[in-house]
C-alpha positions as CSV (number, residue, x, y, z in Angstrom):
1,X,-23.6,147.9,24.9
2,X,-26.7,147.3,22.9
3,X,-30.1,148.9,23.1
4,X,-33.6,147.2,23.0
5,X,-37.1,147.6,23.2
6,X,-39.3,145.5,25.5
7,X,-42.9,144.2,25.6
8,X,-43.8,147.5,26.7
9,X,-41.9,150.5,24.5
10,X,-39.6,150.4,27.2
11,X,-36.1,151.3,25.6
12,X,-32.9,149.3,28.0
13,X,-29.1,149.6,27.5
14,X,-27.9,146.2,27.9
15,X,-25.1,144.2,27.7
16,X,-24.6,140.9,26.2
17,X,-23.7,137.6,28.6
18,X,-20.2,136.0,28.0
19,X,-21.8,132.5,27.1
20,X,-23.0,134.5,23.9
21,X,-20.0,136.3,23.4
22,X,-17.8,132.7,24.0
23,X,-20.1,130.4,21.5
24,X,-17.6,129.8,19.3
25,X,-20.0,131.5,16.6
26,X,-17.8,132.9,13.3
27,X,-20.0,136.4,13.2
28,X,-17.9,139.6,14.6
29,X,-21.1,139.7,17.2
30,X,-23.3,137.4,18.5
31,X,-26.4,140.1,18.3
32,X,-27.3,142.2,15.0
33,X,-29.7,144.7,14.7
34,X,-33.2,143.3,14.7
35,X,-32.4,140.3,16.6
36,X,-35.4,139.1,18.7
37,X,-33.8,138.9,22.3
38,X,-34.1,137.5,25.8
39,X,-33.0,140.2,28.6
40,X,-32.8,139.2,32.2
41,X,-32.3,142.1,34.0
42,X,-29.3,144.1,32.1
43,X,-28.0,141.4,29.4
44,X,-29.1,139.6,26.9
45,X,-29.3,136.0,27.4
46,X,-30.2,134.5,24.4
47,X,-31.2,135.6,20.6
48,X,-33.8,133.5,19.3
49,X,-33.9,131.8,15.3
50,X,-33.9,134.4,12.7
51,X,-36.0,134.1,9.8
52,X,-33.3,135.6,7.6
53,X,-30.1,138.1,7.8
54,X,-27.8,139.9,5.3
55,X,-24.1,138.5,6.2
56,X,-20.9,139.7,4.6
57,X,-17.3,138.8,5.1
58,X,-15.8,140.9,8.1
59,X,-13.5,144.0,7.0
60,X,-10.2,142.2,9.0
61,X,-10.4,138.8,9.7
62,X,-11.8,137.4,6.4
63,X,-12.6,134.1,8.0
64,X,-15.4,136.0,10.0
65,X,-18.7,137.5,9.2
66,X,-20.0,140.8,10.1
67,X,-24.2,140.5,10.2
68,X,-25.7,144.0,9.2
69,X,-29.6,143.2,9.9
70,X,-31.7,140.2,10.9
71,X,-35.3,139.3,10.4
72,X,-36.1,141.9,7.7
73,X,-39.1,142.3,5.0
74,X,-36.3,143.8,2.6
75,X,-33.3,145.7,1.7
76,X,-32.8,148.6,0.3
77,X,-29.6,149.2,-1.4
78,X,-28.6,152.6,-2.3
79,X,-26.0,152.9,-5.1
80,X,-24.3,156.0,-7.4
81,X,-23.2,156.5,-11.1
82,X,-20.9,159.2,-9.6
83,X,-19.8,161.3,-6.4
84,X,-19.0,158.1,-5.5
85,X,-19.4,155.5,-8.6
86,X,-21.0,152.0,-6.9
87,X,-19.4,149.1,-8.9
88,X,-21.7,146.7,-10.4
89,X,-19.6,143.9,-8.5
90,X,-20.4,146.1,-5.7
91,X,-24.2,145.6,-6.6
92,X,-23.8,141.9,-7.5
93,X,-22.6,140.8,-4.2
94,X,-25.7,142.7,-2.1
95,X,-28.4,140.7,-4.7
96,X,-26.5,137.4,-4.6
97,X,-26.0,137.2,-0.3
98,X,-29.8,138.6,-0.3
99,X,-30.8,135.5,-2.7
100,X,-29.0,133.4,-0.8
101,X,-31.0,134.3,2.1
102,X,-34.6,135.4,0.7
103,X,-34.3,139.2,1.0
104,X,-36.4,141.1,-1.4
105,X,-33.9,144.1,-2.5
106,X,-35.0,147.2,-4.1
107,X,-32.4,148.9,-5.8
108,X,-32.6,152.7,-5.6
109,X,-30.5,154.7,-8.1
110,X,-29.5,158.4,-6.2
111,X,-27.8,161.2,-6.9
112,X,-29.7,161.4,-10.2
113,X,-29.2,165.8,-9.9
114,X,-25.6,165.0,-10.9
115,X,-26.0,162.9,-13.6
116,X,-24.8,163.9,-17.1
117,X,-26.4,163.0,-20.3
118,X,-23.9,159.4,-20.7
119,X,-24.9,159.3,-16.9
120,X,-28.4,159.1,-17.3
121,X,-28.1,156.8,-20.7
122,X,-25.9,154.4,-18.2
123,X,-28.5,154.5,-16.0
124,X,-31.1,153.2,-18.6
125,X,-29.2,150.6,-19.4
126,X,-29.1,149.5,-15.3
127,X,-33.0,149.4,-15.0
128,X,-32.8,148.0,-18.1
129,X,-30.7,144.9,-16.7
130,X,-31.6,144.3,-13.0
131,X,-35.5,145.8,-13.4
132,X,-36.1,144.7,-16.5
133,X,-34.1,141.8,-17.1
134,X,-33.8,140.3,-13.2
135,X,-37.0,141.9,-11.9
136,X,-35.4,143.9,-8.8
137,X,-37.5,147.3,-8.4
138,X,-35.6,150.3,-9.5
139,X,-35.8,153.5,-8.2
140,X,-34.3,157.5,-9.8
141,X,-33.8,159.3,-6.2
142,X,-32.6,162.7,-5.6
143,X,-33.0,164.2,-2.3
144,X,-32.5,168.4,-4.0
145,X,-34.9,167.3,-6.5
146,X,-37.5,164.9,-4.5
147,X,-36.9,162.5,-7.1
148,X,-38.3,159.0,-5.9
149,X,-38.7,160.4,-2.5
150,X,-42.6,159.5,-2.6
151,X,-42.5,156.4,-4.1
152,X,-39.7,155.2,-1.5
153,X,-41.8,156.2,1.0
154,X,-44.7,153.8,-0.5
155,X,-42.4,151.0,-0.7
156,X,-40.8,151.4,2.9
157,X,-44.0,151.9,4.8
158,X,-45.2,148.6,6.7
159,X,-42.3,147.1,6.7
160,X,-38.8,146.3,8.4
161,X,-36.2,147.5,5.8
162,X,-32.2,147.6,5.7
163,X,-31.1,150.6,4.0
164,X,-27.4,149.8,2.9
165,X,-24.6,151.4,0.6
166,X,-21.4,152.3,-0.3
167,X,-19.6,155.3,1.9
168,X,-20.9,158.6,0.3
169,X,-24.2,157.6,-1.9
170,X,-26.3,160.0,0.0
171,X,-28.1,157.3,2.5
172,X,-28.1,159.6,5.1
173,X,-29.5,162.3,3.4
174,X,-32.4,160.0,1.6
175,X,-33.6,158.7,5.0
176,X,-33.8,162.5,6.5
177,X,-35.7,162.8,3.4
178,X,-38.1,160.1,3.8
179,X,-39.3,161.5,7.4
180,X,-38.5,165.5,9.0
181,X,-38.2,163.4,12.1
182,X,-35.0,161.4,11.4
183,X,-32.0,163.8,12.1
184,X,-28.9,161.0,10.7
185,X,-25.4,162.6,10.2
186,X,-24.6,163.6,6.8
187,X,-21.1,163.5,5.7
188,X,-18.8,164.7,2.6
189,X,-17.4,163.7,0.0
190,X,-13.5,163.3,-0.4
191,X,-12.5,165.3,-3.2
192,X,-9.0,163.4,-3.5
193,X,-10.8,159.9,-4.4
194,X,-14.2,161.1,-4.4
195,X,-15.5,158.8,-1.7
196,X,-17.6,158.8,0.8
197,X,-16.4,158.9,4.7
198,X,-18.1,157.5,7.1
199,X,-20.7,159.2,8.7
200,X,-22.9,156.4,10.5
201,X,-20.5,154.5,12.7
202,X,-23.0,151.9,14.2
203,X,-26.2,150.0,13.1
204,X,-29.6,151.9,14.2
205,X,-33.0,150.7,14.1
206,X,-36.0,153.5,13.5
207,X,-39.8,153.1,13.7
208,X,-41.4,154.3,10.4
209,X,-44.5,154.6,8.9
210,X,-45.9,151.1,10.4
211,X,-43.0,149.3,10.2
212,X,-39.0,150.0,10.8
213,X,-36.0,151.4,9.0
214,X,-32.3,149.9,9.8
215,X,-29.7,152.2,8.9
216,X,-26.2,150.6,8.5
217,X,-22.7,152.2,8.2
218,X,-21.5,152.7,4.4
219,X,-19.4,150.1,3.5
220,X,-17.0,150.2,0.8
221,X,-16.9,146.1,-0.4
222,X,-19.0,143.1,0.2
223,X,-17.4,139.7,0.8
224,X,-19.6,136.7,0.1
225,X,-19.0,133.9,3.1
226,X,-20.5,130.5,3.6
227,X,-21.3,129.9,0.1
228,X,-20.0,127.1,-2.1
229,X,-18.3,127.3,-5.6
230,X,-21.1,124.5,-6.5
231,X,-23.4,126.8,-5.4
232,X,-22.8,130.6,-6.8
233,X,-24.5,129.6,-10.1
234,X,-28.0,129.3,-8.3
235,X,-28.0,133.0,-6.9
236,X,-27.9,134.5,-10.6
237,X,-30.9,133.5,-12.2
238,X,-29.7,134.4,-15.8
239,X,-26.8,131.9,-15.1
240,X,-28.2,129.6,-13.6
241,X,-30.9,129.3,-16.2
242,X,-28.7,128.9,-19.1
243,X,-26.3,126.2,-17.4
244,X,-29.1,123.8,-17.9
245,X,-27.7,124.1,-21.4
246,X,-24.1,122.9,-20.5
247,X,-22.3,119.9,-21.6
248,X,-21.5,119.2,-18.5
249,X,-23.5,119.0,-15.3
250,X,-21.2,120.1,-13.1
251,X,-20.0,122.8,-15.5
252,X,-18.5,125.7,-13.6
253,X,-18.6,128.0,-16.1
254,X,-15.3,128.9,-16.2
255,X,-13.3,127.3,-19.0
256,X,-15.4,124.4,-19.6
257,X,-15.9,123.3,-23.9
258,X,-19.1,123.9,-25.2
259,X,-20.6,125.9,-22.1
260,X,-23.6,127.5,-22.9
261,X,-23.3,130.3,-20.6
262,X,-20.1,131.3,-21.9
263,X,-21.6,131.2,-25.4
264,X,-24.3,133.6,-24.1
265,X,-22.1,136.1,-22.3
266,X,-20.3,136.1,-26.0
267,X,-23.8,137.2,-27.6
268,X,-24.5,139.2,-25.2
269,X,-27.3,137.6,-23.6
270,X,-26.2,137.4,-20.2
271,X,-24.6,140.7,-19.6
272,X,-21.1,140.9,-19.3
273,X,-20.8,143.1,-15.9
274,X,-22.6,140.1,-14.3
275,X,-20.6,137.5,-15.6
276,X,-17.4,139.0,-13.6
277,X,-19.2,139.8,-11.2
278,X,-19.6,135.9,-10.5
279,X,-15.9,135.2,-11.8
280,X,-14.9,137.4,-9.2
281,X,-17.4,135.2,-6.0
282,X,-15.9,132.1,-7.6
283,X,-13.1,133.7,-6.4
284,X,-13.5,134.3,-3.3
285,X,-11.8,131.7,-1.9
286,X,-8.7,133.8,-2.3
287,X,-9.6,134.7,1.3
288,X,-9.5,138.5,-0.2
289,X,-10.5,141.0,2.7
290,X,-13.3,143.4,2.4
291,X,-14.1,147.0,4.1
């Protein structure tokens, strides 16, 4: 059962017609949140071209894909340094599917109240990399502290945004914070593995300030799909800038002699973290699964 809005305001619970469902499309569902839809009378009939989507590998059946949002202005992805830590390849994946399918992402940094001094220091030293060095907005957000509250609330107005994240990064609590209005479930934090559970268990789309927010369930690993060895270079910009360099046009940047962006991982020019974290989608045709 999916809900929509009409032409009018008009909200309907509708259904989607088996031609959809039986396609033969690879995605987990035929319709994702913010779809553009055709209903005649309780199902949706058709879904018209999107402009753009964020996909990731399904959590089971690793040859499928699992949409989270179509036809969005930008992403939001919220990420931890603790309670729970968000892995850079965690991060990586995110920029490199929204690359792949021109979505502005701004990255926003919570939980900052928890932080210790090598926390914050860390933290630095992310702005540093993917504001500084990659040029995706950064953001310090605490929701006790109203830390980046306001300014999130300037970047998010007028426009359709995914808000996406690990399990347990507080993205529940930072969109109650954003508007008094929004009541969304906020969960805990395992103290055995210090994750987070599941508190949003289906995708929801909310007017806000001019424009819409899309909150998504946490997720705990994103699986690139439909993109080609040949092709990972070109979704990291520091990479794929410094292969020009190679001996070797086709230069995977693996093992190759003389590679030049080996050589600048080595002096620390292209940051380590990211190199594995594009070792690791190279990899990917290990058919690994992903939750």
């Amino acid at each position: 059962m999916f809900t929509v809005v009409n032409d009018h305001g008009e909200t309907l619970d509708v259904r989607v017609r088996g031609r959809l469902r039986l396609s033969g499309s690879r995605s987990t569902s035929p319709v994702a949140v913010g779809d553009i839809v055709e209903v005649e009378g309780e199902s949706i009939v058709d879904v018209y071209d999107r402009k753009n989507y964020i996909v990731r590998r399904s959590s089971n059946l690793s040859k499928q894909s699992q949409v989270l949002a179509a036809n969005i202005d930008q992403a939001l992805l919220v990420v931890t340094l603790r309670m729970p830590e968000t892995p850079t390849e965690f991060i990586d994946r995110f920029l490199v599917t929204a690359f792949a399918y021109r979505v502005p992402v701004i990255l926003a940094f919570n939980k900052t109240d928890l932080y210790t001094p090598d926390d914050t220091e860390l933290l630095d030293a992310y702005i540093n990399l993917y504001q500084g060095s990659l040029g995706y907005k950064c953001v310090k957000s605490s929701v006790p502290n109203e830390e980046g509250v306001e300014e999130l609330r300037g970047l998010l107005a007028g426009k359709i945004t995914l808000i996406s994240g690990n399990s347990g990064v507080g993205k529940s609590s930072l969109i109650n914070a954003l508007d008094s209005s929004f009541k969304t479930k906020v969960g805990a934090i395992s103290d055995v593995h210090l994750t987070g559970m599941h508190t949003t268990t289906y995708s929801e789309m909310f007017p806000y300030s001019g424009g819409y927010i899309i909150d998504t369930p946490g997720i705990k690993g994103f699986g690139t799909i439909d993109i080609a060895p040949s092709e990972v270079s070109h979704f990291f910009p520091e990479i794929f800038a410094e292969g020009k360099n190679c001996r070797f046009a086709d230069c995977t940047h693996t093992k190759e002699p003389g590679c030049s962006v080996i050589k600048a991982v080595e002096n620390h020019s292209i940051s380590l973290s990211r190199y594995n974290s594009y070792l690791s989608i190279m990899d990917d045709s290990s058919q690994a699964k992903y939750r």
